[in-house]
C-alpha positions in Angstrom: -87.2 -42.1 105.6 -88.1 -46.1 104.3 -85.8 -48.5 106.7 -82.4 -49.4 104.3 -82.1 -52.7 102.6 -79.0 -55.3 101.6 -79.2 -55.2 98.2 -76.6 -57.5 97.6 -74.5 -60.5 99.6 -71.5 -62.8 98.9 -69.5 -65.1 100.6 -66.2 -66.8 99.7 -64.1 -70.0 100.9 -60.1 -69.7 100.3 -58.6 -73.8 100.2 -55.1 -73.2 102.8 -54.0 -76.7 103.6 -50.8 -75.4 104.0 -51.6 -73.1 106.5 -53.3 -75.0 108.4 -49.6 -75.2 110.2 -49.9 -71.6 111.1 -53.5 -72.0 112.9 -53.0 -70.8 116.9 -53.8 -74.3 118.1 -51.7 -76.3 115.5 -48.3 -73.9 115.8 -48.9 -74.3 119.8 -48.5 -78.0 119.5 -46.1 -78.2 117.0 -43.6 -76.3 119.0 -44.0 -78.9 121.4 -43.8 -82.0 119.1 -43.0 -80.7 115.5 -42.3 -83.7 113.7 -45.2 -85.7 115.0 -47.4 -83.1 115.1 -46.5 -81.9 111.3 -47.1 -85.4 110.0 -50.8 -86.0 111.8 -51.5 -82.5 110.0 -50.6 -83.4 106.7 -51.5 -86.8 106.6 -55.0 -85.4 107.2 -55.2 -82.6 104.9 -57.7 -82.5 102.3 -57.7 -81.6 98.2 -59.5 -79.0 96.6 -62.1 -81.2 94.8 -62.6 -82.8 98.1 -63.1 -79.2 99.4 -65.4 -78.2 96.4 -68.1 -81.2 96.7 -68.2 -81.1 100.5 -71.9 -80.3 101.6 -71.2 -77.8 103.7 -69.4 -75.9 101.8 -72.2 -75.6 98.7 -74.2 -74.7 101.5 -72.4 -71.5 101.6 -71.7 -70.3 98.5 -75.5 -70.9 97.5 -76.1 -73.8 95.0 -77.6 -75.8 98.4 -80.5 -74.8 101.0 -79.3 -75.3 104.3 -82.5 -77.8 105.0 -80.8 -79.8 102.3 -77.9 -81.0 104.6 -81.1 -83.1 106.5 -80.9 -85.2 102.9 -77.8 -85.8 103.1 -75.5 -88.7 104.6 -73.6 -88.0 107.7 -71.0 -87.7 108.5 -71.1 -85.0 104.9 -67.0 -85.9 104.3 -68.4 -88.9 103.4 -71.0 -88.1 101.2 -69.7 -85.3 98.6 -71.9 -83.7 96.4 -72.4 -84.7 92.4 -71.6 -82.3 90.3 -69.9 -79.8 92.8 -69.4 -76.3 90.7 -66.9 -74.2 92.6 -68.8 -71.3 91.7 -72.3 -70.7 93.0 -74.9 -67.3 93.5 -73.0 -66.2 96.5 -69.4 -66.3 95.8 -66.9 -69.0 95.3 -64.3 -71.8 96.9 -60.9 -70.6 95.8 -57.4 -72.7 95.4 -54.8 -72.3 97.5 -52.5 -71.4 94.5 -54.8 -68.3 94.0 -55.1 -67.4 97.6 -50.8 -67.5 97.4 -51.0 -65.1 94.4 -53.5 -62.9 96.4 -51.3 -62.3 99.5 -48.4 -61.0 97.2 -51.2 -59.1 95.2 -52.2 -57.8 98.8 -48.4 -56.9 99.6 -47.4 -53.1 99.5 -44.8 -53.4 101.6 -42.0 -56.2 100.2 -43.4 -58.4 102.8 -43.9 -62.1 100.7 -41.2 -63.7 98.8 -42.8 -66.2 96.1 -39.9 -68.5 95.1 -39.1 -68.4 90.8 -40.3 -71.8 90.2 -43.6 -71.2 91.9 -43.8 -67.0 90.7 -45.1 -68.2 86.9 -48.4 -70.7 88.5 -49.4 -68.0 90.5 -49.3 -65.4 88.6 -51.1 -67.3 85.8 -54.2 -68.3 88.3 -54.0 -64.4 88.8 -54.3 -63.7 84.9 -56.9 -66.0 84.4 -59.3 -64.9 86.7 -61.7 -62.2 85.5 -61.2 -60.2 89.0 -57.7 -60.0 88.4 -56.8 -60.1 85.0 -54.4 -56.8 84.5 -54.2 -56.5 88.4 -50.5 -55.7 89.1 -49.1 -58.7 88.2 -45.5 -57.1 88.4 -45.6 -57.7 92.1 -45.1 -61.3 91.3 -42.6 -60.9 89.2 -40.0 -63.3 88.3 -40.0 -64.6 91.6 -36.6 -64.8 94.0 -34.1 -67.6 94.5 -34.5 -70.2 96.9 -30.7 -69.8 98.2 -32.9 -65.9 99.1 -36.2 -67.9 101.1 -33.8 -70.1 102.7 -31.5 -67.4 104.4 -34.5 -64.9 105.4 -36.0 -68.1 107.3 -32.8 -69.0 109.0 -31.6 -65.2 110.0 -34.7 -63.0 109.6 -37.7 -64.2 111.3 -39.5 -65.2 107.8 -41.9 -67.9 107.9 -42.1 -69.9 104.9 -45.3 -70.6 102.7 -46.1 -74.2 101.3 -48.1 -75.7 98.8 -49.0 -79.4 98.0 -46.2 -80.2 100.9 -43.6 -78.1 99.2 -42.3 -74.3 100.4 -43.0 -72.0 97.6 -42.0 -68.6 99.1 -41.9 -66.8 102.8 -43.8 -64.2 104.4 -40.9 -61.2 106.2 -41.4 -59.6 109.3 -40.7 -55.9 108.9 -39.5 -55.3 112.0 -36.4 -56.4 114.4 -38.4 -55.2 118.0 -41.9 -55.0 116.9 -44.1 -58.4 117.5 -46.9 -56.6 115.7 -44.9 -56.8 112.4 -43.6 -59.9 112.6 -44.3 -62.3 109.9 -46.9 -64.5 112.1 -48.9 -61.4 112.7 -48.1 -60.1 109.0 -49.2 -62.8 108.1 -52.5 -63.2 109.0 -53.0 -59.8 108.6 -52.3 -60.4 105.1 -55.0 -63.1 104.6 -57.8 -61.2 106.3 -56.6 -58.6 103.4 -56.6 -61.2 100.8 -59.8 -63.0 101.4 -62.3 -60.2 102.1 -61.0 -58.6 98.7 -62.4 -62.3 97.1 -65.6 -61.4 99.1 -65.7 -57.8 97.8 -65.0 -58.5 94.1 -67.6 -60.9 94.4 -69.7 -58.4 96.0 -69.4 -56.0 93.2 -70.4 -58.2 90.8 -73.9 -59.4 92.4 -74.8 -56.3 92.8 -73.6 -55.0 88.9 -71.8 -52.3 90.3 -68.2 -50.9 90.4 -65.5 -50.3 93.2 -66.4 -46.3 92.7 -70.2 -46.9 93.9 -69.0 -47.4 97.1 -69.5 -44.8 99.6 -68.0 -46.6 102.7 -66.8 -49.7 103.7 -67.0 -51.2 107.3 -64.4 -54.3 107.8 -65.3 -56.4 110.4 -62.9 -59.0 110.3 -60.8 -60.4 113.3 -57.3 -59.2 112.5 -55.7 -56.7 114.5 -53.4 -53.9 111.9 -51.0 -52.0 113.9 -47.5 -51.6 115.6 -46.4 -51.5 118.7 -47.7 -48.4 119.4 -51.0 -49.1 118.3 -52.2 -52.5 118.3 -55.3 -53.1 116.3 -55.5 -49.7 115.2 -57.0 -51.1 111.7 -56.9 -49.7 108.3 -58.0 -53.4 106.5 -61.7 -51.4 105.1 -59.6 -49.1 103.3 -56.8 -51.1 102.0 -59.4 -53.8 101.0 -61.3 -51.1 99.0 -58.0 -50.2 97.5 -57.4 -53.5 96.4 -61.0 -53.5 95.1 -61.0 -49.8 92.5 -63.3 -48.7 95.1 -61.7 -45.3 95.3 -64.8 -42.6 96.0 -65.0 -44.9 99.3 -63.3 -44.2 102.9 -63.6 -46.2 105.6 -62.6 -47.8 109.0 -63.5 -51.3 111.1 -65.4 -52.5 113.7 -64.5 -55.0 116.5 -66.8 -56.9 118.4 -65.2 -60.2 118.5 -68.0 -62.8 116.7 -70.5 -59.6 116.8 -68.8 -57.8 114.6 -70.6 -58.3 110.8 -73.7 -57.6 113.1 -72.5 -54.5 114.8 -71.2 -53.4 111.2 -74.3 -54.2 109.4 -76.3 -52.2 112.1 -73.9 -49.4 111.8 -73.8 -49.4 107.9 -77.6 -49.2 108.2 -77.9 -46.2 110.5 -76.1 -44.4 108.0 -77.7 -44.8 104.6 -80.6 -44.0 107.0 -79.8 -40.9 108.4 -78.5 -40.0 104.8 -74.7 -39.4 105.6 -74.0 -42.4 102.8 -75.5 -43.7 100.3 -74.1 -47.6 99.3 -72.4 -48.7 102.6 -70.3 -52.2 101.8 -68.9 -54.5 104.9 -66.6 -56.7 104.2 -64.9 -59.8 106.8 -61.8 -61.6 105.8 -61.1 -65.2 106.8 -59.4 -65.8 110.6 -55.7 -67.3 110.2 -55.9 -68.3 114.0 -58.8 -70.2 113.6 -57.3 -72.7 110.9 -57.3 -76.1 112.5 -58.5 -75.1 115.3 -60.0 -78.8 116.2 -57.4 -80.4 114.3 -56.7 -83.0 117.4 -60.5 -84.5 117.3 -60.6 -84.5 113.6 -57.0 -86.4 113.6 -57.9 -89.3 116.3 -61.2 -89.9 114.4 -59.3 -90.5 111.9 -61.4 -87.6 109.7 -59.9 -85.2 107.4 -59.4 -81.5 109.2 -62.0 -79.9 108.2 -60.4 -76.5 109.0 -58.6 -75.9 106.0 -60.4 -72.8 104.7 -60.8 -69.4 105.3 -63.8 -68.0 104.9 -64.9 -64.4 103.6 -68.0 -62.5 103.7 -69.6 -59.1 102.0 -73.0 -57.8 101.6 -74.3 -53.8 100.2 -76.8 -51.3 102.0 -78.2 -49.2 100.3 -81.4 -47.1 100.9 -84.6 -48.4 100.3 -85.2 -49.9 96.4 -88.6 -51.0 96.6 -87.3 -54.8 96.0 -85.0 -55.9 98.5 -85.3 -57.1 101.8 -85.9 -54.5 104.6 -83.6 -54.3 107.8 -86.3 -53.4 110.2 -84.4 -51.0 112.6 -87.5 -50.8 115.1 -86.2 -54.5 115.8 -82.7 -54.6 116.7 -82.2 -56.5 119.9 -78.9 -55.5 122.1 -77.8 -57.4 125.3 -77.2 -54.6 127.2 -74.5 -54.1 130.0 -77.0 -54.9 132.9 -78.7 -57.1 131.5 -77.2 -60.3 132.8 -74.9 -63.1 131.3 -77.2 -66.5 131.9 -78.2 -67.7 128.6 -81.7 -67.1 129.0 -81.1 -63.6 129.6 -79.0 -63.1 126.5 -82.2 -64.7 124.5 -84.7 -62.9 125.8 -82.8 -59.4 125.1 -82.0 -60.5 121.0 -85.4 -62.6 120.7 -88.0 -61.3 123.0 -87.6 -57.7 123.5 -87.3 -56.8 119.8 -89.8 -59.0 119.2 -91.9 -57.5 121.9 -91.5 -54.1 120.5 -92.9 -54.7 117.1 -96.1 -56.9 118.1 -94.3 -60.5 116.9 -94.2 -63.8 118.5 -91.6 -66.4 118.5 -93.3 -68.3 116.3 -93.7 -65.2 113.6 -90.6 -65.7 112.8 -90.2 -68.0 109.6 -86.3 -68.6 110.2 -83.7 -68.0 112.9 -80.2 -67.5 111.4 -77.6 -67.8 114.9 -74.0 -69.1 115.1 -73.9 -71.3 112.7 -70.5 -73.2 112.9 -71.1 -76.4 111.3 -71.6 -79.3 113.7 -69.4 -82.0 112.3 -66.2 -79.5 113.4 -67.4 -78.8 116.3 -68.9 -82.6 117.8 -65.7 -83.9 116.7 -63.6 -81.1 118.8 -66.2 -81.2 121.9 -67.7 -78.0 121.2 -70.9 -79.9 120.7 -73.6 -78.9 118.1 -73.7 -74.7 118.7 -76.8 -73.4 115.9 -79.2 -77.0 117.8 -78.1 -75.9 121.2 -79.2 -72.2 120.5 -82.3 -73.1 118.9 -83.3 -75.9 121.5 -83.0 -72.3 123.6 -85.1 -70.5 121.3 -88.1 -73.1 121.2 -87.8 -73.2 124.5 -88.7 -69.5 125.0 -91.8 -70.2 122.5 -92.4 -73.3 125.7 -92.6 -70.3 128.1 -94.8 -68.0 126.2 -97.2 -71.1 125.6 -96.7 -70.3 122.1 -95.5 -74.4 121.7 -95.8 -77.6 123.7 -92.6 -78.5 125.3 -93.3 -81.8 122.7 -93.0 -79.9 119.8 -89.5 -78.4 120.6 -87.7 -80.7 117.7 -90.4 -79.4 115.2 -89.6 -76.0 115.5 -86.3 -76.4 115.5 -86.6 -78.2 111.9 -88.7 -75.8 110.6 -87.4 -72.6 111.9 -84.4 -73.5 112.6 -81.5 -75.1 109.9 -78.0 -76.9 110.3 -75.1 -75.5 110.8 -72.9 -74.7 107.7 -70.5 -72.1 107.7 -66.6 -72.4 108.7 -65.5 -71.6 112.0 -63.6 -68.4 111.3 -65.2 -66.9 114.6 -67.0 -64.0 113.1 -67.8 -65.8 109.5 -70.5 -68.5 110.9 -72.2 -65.7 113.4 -75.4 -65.7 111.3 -74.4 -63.8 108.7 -74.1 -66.8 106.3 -77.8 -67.2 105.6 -78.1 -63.8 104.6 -78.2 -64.9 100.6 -80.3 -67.5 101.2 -83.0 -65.5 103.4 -83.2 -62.6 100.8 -83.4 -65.2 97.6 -86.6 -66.9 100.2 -88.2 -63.6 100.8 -87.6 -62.8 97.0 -89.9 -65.7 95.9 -92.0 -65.7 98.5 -90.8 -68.7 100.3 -90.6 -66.4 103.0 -91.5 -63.4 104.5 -88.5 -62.9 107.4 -85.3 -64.5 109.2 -84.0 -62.8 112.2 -80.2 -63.4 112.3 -78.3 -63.8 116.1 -75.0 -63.3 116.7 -73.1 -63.0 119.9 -69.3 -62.3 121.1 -67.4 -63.3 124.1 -65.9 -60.6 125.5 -64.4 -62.0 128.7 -62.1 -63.6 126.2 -60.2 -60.1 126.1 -59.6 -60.3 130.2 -61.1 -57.3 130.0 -64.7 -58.0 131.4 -67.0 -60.8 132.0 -69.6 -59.8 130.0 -71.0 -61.2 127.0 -72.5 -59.4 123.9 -74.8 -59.7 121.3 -76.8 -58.3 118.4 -79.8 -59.2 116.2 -81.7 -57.6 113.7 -84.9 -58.7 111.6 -84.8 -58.8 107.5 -88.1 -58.8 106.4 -90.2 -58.5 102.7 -90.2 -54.9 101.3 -93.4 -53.9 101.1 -93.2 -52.3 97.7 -93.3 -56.2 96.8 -96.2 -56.9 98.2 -98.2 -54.1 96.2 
């Protein structure tokens, strides 16, 4: 049987200034120093044009080429793009008052208040939106009265929600002696929900299809849905496909810290191959924790935080069309348990050895997709530049197979090599982000593969030491080439 293919990608960005509060680093220090703290954070936020005509941010929903960024001004806050549709071939960059409407949409357990002044805004954004239109807008409602929001903050646990620096509801917790239901965890539980049903939707219509022609749906997000007796036992795939029509599908998630949408993709692809499925979607919701996450750097640079969205992510296997790129699943590289944690070893098992096994060199290779956080979060924060540092690595390994001259390092990095783009959600910038713009190159010819890298820590866990990571090569289908 012909290798599967990904007949179809999206990718979504969710505006949530107003939880950047509720980020793991920004609630840590603002229970430490909550009115300074709370004013650096909104005095810093950005809007949602601002959002909208920020480089990056085209960059991933597709009307930019990565290699455009090298055109472009520095630092990119600066230097906004003219005309910035909010709409582009991948997906879309969504206002917080929709994302607001999409957590109560998302709510089938009473868990968000939405206060009655704010109840008609969002459930108008709802109505207006072609995904939405007719989508259970009774859960909205007539909203609640504020004397309501304010007692279940002081008494209950509730966290409230805020837009444009006002509260406009809360989110419960749903139970007294449970810290997996309480409304932090609910929370961002919710908003994984939420924002990989954006990517879904969007997902359905690239690829012309409806929820019912799913089969299965991997989530690959980095939520954890559970109680106390089962933390992280998941659930999001199906109630994300609920939320989506997709009712022929079942489903389950995958956990591999950044890994994950590799790990899924992999899995998805095993499947239609062996037969067992035939239209496997995954799906990743945006990280919560992860919102201003570098918020200190960005704040004494005096730069906007740049961590203000949540990111989403979809793409469709399917088996083998005769159009769309080919996941070549004779070269999948794995870092296995014994092979080592140095970063050379890590390369060498996701670059060389798959490569290796199908008679390619480093250089074959017309583009490396690999963590692709985007550099002006992560210089700022001193993370350093992540996607140059790992392909610095990868030329490197082209040095020691005398493939290159140590000289011509910086050229392959430009050509086969890109900025970084995508949001640092954790899993959402591990490669993945480039899939749209690898199969629209491959479908004109531009070019004929992109191996994507992504790898997890899992010593993060206290668990092990170990690392991980995954890669896989998309490649022409050869019924184009006839």
């Amino acid at each position: 049987m012909p290798d599967p293919v990904i007949a179809a990608f999206s990718c979504i960005l969710a505006h949530a200034p107003g939880f950047v509060r509720y980020g793991s680093k920004p609630s840590r220090e603002i229970a430490d120093r909550p009115a300074l703290v709370l004013s650096a954070i909104e005095g810093h936020l950005r809007g949602f044009e601002e959002v909208v005509a920020y480089p990056p941010n085209q960059v991933f929903i597709g009307n930019l080429k990565p290699d455009d960024l090298h055109g472009i001004g520095q630092p990119w806050y600066d230097h906004p793009v003219f005309p910035a549709p909010r709409r582009g071939p991948y997906g879309e960059i969504y206002p917080e008052e929709l994302l607001l409407g999409m957590i109560k949409l998302a709510d089938d357990f009473g868990l968000v208040e939405i206060e009655k002044d704010s109840a008609p805004l969002l459930q108008g954004l709802l109505e207006s939106h072609p995904f939405w239109r007719g989508a259970d807008p009774g859960r909205i409602g007539q909203g609640v009265d504020p004397g309501r929001v304010d007692g279940l903050i002081e008494h209950s646990g509730s966290l409230p929600l805020f837009h444009g620096g006002r509260r406009v509801g809360c989110v419960n917790r749903h139970h007294d002696r449970d810290d997996n239901l309480k409304a932090h965890v609910l929370m961002e539980n919710l908003l994984a929900k939420a924002s990989g049903a954006l990517a879904l939707k969007n997902l359905l219509r690239s690829a012309d299809i409806g929820g019912d022609g799913i089969d299965l749906l991997l989530n690959c997000s980095e939520e954890a849905v559970g109680d106390r007796y089962n933390r992280g036992g998941g659930g999001l795939a199906k109630a994300i496909g609920e939320m989506c029509g997709c009712v022929a599908s079942t489903g389950c998630d995958v956990k591999a810290f950044c890994t994950g949408p590799l790990y899924a993709l992999l899995f998805a692809s095993g499947l239609v191959k062996a037969g067992l499925y035939e239209r496997v979607a995954v799906v990743g919701g945006g990280s919560l924790a992860k919102l201003g996450m570098k918020f200190q750097g960005h704040v004494a640079r005096g730069m906007p935080i740049l961590e203000d969205v949540l990111g989403g992510i979809a793409f469709l296997v399917t088996g083998d069309d005769g159009q769309s790129p080919v996941v070549r699943l004779d070269a999948v590289g794995k870092h296995d348990i014994g092979s080592g944690s140095s970063q050379q070893n890590i390369l060498e098992s996701l670059v060389l050895k798959p490569l290796d096994r199908v008679g390619l060199k480093v250089t074959d290779i017309d583009k490396y997709a690999v963590e692709l956080q985007n550099p002006e979060v992560t210089v700022s924060g001193g993370s350093g530049n992540v996607p140059l540092a790992n392909y610095r690595m990868i030329g490197a390994l082209a040095v020691l197979r005398k493939e290159i001259a140590r000289q011509e390092i910086d050229r392959f990095v430009r050509e086969h090599g890109m900025p970084g783009f995508a949001p640092t959600q954790g899993h959402i910038p591990a490669a993945v982000p480039f899939l749209g713009h690898a199969m629209d190159g491959i479908r004109r010819g531009e070019l004929n593969n992109a191996m994507f890298i992504a790898r997890g820590s899992l010593f993060l866990g206290r668990m092990t030491q170990l690392s991980d990571g995954l890669s896989f090569l998309l490649e022409r289908n050869p019924g184009r080439r006839k």
